[in-house]
C-alpha positions as CSV (number, residue, x, y, z in Angstrom):
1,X,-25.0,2.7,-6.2
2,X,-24.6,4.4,-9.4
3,X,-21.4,7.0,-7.5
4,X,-19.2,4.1,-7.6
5,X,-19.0,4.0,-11.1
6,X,-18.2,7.6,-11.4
7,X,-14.7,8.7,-12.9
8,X,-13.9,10.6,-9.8
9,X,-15.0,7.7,-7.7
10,X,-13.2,5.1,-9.0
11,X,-9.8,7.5,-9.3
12,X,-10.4,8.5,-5.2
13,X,-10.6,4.4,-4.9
14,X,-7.8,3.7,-6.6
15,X,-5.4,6.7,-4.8
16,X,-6.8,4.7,-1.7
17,X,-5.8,1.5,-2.7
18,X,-2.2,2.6,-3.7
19,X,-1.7,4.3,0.0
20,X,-2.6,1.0,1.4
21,X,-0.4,-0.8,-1.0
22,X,2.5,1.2,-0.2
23,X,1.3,1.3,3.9
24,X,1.5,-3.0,3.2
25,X,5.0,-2.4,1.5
26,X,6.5,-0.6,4.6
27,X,5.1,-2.3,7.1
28,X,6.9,-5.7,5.5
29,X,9.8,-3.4,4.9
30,X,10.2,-2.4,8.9
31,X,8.8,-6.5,10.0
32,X,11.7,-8.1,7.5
33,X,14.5,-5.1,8.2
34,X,16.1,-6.9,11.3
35,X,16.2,-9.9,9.8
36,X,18.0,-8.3,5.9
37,X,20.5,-6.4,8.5
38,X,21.5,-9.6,10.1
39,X,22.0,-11.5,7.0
40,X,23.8,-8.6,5.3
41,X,25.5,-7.7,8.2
């Protein structure tokens, strides 16, 4: 268990966490659009 403490590791673990934050951020992005457009609109 002793790899997930590595330096390399834990920056590849954090690079996959920020693709999946910003992944979450579009989804919501795309799911709320509609609803922005029609209240803008």
């Amino acid at each position: 268990m002793s790899f997930l403490f590595d330096k390399r590791t834990k920056k590849a673990i954090n690079m996959v966490w920020a693709v999946v934050a910003v992944l979450v951020i579009i989804g919501m992005v795309i799911f709320f659009a509609p609803g922005l457009v029609t209240i803008l609109g």
